[in-house]
Biotite code that builds the C-alpha atoms (Angstrom):
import biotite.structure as struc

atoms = struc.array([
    struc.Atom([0.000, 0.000, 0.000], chain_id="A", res_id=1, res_name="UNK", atom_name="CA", element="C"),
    struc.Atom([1.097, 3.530, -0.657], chain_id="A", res_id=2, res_name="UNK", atom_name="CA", element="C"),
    struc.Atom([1.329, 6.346, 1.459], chain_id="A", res_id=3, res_name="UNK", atom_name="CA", element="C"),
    struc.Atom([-0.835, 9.317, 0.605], chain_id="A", res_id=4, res_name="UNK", atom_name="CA", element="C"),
    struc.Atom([1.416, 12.485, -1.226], chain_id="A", res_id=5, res_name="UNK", atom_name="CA", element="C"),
    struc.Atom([-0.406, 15.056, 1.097], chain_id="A", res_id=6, res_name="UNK", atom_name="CA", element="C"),
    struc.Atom([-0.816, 13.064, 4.704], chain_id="A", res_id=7, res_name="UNK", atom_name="CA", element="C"),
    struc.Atom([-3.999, 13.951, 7.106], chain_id="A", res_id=8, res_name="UNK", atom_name="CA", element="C"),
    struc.Atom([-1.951, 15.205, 10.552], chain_id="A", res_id=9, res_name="UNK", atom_name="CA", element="C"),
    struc.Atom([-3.939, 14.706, 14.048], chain_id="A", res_id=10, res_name="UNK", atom_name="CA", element="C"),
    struc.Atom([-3.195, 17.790, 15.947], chain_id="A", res_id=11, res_name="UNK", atom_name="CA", element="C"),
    struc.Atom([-0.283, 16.505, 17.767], chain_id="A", res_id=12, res_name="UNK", atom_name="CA", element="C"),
    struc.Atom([1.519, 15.554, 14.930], chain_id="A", res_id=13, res_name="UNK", atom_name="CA", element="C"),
    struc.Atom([0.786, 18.813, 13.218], chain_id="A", res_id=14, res_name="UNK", atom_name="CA", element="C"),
    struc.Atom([1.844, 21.114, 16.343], chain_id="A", res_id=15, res_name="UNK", atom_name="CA", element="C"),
    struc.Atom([5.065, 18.549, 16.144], chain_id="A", res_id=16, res_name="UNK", atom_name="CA", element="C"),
    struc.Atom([5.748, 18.986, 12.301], chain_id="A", res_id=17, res_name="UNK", atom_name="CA", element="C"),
    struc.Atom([4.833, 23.194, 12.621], chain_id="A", res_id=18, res_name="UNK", atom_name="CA", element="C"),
    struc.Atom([7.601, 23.919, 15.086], chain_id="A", res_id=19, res_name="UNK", atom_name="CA", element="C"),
    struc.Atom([10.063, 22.197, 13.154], chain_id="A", res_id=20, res_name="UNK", atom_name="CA", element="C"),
    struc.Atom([9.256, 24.235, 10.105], chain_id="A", res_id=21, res_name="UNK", atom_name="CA", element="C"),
    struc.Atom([10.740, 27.794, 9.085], chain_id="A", res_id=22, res_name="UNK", atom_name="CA", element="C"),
    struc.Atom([7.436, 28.719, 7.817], chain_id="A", res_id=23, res_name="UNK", atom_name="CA", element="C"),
    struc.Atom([3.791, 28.802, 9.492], chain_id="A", res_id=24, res_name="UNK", atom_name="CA", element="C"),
    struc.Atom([1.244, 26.591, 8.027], chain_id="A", res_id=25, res_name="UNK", atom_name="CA", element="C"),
    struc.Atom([-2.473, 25.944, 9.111], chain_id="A", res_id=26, res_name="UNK", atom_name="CA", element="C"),
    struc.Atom([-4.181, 22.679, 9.558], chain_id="A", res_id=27, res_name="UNK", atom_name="CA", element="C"),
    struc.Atom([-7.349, 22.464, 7.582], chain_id="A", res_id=28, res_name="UNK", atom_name="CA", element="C"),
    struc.Atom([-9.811, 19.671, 8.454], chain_id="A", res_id=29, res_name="UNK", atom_name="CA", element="C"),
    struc.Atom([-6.205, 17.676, 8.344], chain_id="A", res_id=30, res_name="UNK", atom_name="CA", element="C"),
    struc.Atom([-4.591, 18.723, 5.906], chain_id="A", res_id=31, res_name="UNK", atom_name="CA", element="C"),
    struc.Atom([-1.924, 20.979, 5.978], chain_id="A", res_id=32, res_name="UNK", atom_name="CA", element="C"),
    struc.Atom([-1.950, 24.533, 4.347], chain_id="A", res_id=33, res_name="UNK", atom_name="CA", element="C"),
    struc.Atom([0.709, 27.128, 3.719], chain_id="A", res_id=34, res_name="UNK", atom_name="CA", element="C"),
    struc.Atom([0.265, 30.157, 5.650], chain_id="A", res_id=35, res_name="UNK", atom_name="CA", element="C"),
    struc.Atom([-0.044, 33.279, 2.725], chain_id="A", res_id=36, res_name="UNK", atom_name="CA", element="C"),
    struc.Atom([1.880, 35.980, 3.090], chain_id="A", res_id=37, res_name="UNK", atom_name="CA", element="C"),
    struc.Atom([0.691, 39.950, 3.106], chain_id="A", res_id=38, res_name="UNK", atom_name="CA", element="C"),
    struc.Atom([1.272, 43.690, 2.278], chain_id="A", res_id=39, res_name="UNK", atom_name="CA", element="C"),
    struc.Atom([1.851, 46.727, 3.955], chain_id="A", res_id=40, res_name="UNK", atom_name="CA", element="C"),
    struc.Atom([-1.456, 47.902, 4.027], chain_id="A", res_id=41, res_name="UNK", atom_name="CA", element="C"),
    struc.Atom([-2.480, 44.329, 5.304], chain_id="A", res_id=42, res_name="UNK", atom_name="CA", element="C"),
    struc.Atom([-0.346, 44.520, 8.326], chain_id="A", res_id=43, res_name="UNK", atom_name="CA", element="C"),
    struc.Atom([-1.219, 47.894, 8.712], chain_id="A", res_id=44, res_name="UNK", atom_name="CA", element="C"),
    struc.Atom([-4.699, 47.201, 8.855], chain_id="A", res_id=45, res_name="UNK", atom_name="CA", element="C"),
    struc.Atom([-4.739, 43.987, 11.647], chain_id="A", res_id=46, res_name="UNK", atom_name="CA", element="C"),
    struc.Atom([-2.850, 46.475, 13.843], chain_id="A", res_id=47, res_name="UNK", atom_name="CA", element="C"),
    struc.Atom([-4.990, 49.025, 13.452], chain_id="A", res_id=48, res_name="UNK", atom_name="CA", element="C"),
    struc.Atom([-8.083, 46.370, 14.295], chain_id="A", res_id=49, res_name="UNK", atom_name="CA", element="C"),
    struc.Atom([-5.460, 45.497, 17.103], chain_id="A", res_id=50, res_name="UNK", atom_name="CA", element="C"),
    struc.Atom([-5.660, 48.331, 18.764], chain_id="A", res_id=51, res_name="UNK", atom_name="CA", element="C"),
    struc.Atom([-9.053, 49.121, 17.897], chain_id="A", res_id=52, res_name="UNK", atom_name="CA", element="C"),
    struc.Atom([-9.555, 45.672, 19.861], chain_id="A", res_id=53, res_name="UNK", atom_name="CA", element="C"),
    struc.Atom([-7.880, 46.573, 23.050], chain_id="A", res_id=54, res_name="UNK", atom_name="CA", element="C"),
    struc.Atom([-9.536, 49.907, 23.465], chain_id="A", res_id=55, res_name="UNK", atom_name="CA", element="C"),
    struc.Atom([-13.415, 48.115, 22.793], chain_id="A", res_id=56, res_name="UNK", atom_name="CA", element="C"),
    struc.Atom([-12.687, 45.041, 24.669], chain_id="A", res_id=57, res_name="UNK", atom_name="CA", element="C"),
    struc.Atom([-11.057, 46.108, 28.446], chain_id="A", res_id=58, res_name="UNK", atom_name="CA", element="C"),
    struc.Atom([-9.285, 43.768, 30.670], chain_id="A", res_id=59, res_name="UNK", atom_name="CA", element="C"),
    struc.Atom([-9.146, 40.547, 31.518], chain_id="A", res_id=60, res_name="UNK", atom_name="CA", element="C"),
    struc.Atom([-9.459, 40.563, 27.545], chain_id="A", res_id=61, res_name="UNK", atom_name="CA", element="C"),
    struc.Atom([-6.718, 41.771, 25.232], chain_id="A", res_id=62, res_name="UNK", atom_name="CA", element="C"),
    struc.Atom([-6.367, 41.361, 21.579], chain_id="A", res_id=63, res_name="UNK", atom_name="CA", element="C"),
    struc.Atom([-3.795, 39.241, 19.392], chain_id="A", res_id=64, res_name="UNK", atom_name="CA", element="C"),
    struc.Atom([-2.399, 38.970, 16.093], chain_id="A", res_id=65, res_name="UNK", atom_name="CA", element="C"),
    struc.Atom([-1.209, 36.342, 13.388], chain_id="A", res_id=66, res_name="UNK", atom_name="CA", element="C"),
    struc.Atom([0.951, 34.566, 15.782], chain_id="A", res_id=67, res_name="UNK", atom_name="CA", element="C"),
    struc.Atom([-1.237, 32.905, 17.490], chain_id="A", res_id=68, res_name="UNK", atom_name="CA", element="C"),
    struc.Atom([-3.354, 29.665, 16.452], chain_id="A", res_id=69, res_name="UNK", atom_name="CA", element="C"),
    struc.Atom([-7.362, 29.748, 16.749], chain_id="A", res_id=70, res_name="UNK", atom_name="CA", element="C"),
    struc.Atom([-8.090, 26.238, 17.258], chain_id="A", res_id=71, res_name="UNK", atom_name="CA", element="C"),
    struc.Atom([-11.559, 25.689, 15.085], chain_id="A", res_id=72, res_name="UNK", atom_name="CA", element="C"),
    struc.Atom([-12.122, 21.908, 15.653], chain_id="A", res_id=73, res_name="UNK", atom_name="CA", element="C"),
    struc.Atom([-9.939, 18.921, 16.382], chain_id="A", res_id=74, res_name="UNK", atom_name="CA", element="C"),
    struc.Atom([-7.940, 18.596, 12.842], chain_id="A", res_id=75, res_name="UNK", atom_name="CA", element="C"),
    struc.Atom([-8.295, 22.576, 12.157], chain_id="A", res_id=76, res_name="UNK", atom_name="CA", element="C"),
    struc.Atom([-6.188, 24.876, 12.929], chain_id="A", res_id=77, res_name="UNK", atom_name="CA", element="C"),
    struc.Atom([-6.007, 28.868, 11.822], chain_id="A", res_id=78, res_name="UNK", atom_name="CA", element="C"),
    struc.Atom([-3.774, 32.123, 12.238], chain_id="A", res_id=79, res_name="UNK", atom_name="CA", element="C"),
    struc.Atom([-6.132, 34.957, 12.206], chain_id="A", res_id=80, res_name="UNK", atom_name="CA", element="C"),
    struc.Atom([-4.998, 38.074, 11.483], chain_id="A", res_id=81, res_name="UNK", atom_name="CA", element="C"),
    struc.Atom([-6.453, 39.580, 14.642], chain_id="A", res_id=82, res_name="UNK", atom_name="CA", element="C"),
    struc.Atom([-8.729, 38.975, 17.514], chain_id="A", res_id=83, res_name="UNK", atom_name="CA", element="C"),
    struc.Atom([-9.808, 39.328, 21.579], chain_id="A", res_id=84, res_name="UNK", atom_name="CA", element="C"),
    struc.Atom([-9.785, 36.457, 24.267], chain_id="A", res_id=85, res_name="UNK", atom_name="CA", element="C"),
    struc.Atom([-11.282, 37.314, 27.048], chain_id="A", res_id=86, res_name="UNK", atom_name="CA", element="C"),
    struc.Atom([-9.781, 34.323, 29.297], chain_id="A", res_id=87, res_name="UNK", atom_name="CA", element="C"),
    struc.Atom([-7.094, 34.783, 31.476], chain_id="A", res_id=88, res_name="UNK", atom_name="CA", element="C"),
    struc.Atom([-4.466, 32.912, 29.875], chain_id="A", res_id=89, res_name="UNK", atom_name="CA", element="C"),
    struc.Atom([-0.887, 32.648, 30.412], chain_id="A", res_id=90, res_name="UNK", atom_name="CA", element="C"),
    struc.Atom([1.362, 34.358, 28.207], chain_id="A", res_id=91, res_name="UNK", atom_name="CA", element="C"),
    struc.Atom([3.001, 31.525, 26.781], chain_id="A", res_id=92, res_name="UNK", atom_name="CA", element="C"),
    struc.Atom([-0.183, 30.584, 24.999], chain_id="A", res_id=93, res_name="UNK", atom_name="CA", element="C"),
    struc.Atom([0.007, 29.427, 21.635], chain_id="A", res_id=94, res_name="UNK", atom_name="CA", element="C"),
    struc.Atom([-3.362, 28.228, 20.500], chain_id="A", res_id=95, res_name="UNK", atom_name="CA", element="C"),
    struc.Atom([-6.305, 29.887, 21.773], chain_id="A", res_id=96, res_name="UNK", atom_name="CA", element="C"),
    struc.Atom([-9.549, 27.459, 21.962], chain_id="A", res_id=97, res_name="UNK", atom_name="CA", element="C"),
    struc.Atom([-12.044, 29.999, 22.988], chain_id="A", res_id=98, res_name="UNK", atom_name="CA", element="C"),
    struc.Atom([-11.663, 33.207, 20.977], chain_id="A", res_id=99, res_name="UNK", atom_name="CA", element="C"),
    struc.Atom([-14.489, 36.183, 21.769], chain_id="A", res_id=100, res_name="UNK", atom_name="CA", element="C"),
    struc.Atom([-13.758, 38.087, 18.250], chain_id="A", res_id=101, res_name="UNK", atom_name="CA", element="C"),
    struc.Atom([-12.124, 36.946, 15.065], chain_id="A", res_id=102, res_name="UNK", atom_name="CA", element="C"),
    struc.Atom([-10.857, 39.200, 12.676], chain_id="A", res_id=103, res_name="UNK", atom_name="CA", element="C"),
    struc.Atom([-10.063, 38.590, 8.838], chain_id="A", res_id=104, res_name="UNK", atom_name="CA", element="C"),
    struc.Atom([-7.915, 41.013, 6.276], chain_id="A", res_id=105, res_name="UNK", atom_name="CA", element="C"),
    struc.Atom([-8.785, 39.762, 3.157], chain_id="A", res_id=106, res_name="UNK", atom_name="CA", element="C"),
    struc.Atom([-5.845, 39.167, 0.541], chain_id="A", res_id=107, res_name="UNK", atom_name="CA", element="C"),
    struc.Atom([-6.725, 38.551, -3.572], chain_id="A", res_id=108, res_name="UNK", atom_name="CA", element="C"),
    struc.Atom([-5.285, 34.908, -2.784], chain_id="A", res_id=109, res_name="UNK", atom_name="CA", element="C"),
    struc.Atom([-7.335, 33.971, 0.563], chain_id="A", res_id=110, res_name="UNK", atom_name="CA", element="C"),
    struc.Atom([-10.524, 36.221, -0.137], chain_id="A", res_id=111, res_name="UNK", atom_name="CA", element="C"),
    struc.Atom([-12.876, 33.144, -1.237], chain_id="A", res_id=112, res_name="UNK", atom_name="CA", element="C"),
    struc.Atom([-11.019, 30.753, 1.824], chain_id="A", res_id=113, res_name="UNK", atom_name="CA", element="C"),
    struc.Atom([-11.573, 33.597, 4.373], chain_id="A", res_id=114, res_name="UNK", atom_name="CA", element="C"),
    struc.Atom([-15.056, 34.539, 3.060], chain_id="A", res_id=115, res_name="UNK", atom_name="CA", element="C"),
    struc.Atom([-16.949, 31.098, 3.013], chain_id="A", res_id=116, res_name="UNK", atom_name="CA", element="C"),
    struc.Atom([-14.242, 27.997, 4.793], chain_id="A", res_id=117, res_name="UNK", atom_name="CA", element="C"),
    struc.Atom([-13.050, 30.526, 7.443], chain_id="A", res_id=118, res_name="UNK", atom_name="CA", element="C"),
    struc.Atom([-16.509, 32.194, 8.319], chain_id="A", res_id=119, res_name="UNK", atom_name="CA", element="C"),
    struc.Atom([-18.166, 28.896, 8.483], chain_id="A", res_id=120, res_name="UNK", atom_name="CA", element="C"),
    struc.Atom([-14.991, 27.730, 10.780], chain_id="A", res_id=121, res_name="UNK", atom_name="CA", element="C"),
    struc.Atom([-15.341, 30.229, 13.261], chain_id="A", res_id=122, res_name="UNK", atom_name="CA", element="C"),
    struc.Atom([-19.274, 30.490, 13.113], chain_id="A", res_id=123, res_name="UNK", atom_name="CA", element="C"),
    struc.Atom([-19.057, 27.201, 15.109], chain_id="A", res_id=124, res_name="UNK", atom_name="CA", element="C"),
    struc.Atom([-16.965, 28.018, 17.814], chain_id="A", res_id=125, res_name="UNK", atom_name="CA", element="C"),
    struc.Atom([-18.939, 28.238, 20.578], chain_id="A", res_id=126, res_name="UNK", atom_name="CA", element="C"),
    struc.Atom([-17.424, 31.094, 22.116], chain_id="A", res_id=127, res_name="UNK", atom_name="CA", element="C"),
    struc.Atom([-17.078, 33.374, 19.035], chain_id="A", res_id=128, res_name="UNK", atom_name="CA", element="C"),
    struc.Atom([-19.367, 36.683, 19.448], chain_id="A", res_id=129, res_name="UNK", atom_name="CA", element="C"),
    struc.Atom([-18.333, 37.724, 16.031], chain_id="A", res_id=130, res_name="UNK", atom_name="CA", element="C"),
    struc.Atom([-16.142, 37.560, 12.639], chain_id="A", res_id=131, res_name="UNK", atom_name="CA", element="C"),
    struc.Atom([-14.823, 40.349, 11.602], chain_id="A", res_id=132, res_name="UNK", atom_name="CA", element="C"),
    struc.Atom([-13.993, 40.729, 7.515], chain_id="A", res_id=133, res_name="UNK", atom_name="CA", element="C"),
    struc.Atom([-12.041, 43.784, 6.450], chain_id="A", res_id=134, res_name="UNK", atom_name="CA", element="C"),
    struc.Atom([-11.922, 44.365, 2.780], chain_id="A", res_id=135, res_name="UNK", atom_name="CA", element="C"),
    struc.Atom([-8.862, 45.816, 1.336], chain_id="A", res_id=136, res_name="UNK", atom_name="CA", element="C"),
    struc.Atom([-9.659, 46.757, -2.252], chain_id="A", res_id=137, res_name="UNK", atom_name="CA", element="C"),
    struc.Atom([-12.693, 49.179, -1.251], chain_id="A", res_id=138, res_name="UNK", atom_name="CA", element="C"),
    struc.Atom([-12.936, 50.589, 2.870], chain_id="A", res_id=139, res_name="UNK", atom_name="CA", element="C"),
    struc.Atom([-16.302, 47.927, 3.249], chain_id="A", res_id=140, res_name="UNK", atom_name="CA", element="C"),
    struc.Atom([-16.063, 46.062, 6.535], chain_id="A", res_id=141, res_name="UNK", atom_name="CA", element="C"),
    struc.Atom([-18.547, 42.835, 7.211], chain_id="A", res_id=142, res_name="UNK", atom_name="CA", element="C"),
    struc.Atom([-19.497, 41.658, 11.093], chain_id="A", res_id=143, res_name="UNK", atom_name="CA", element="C"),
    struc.Atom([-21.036, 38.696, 11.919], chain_id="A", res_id=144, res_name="UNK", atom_name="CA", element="C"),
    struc.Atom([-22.726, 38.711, 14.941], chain_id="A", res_id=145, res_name="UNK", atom_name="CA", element="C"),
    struc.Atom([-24.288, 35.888, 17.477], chain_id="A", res_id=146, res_name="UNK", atom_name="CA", element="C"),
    struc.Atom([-27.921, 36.514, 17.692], chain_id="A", res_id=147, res_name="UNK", atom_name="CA", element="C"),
    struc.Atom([-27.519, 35.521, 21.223], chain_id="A", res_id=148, res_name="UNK", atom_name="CA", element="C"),
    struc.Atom([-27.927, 32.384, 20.466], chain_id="A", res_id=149, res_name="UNK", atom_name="CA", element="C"),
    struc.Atom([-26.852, 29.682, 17.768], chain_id="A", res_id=150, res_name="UNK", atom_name="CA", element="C"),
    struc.Atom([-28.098, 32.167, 15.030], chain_id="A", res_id=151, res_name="UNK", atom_name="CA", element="C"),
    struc.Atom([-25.723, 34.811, 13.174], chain_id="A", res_id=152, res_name="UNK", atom_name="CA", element="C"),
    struc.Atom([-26.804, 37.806, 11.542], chain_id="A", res_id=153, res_name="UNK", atom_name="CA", element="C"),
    struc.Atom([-23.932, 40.008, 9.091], chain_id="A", res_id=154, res_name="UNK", atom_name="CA", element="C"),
    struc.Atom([-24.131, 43.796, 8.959], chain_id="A", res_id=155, res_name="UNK", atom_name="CA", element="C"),
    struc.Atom([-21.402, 45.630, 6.678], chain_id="A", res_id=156, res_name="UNK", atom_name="CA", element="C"),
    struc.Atom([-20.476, 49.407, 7.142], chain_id="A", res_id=157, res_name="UNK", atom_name="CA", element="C"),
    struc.Atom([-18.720, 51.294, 4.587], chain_id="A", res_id=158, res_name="UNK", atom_name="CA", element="C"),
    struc.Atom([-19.153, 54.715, 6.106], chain_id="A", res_id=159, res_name="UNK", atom_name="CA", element="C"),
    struc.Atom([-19.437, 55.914, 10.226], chain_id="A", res_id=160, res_name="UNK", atom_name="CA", element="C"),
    struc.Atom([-19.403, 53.438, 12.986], chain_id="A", res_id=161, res_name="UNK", atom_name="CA", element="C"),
    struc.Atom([-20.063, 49.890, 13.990], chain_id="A", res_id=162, res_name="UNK", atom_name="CA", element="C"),
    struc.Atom([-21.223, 49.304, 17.587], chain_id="A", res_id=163, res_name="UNK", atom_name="CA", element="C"),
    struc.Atom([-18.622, 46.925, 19.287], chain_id="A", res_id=164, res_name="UNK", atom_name="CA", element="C"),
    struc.Atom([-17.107, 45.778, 22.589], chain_id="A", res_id=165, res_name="UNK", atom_name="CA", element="C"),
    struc.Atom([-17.982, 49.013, 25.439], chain_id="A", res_id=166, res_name="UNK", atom_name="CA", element="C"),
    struc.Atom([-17.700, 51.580, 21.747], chain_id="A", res_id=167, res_name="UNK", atom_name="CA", element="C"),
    struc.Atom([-17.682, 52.161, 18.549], chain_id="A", res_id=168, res_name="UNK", atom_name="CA", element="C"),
    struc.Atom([-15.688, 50.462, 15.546], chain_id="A", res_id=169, res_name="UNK", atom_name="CA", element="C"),
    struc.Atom([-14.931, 52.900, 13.046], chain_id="A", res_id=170, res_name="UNK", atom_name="CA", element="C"),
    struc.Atom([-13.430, 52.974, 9.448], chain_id="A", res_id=171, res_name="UNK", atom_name="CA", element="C"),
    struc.Atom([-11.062, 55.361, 10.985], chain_id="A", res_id=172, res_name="UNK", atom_name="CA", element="C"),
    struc.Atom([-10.119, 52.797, 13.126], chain_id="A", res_id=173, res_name="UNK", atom_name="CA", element="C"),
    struc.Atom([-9.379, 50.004, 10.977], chain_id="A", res_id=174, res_name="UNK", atom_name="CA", element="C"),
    struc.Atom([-7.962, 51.905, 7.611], chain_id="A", res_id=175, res_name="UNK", atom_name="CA", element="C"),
    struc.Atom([-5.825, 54.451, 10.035], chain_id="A", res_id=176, res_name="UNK", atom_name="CA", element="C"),
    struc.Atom([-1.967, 54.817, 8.056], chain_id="A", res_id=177, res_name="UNK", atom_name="CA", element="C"),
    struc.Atom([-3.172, 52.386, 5.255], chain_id="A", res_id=178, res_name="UNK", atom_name="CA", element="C"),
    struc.Atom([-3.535, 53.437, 1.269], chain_id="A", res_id=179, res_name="UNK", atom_name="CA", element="C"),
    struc.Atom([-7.126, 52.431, 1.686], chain_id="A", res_id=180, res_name="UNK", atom_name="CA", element="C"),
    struc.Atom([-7.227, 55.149, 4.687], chain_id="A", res_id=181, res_name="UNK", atom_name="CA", element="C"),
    struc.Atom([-8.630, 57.924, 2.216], chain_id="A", res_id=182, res_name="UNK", atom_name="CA", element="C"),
    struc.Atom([-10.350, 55.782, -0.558], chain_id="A", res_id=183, res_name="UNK", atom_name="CA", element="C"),
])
């Protein structure tokens, strides 16, 4: 019998094979997937949501970046490019199980993985309040929200404010130092 050319990894073996690796990859449903690169104006932009995060979400939560694993299931494994936990976890924390807010920058090559895999993903984590989408061609920003209860609803802004957290989110906020900033 043959082995497969692209093995399924549990999540021990992946976590194993990941830290031996110079680059990050993410395990989806098993299957391991290179971690994309981005631009300026992407990295500009998950700070900005970042810090947006940290001033609408005060302590015990804090925000993090794209260093940090969101664990979606038990064979999937993702990098957001931003987000709020709002457990008191140590700060040698890797992968976070229980994420409040997920946050998305969308790139040309990940827009269709990040609008309907990704979305779906983190729609079932139980302790997800909402997914955050920030486009990067046009300033248009989607939120999913939890109803509440096992029900989501999506409102976009592409002008003002979106109520968040103890505040407001604002396209300020989020397109602050980017070339998208004035668009």
């Amino acid at each position: 019998m043959r082995e497969p050319l692209v093995p399924q990894f549990d999540a021990d073996t992946y976590f194993m094979w990941e830290s031996r690796q110079r680059d990050r990859f993410e395990l989806h449903h098993g299957f391991v997937v290179a971690f994309a690169g981005g631009t300026l104006d992407h990295d500009r932009i998950a700070l900005n949501l970042r810090i947006a995060f940290d001033r609408l979400f005060p302590a015990p939560c804090r925000s993090f970046g794209s260093d940090v694993k969101v664990r979606a299931d038990v064979t999937t494994f993702y990098y957001p490019d931003a987000g709020v936990i709002c457990d008191e976890l140590p700060g040698d924390t890797a992968t976070i199980e229980t994420p409040h807010i997920v946050a998305e920058v969308l790139s040309p090559s990940t827009r269709t993985y990040d609008l309907i895999e990704k979305r779906a993903a983190y729609r079932k984590i139980g302790s997800v309040r909402a997914y955050v989408v920030v486009h990067t061609t046009q300033r248009y920003v989607e939120i999913d929200l939890r109803d509440g209860g096992d029900g989501w609803y999506t409102s976009t802004f592409d002008d003002g404010a979106f109520p968040l957290g103890i505040g407001a989110l604002t396209l300020e906020d989020v397109y602050r130092r980017s070339s998208i900033a004035q668009t």
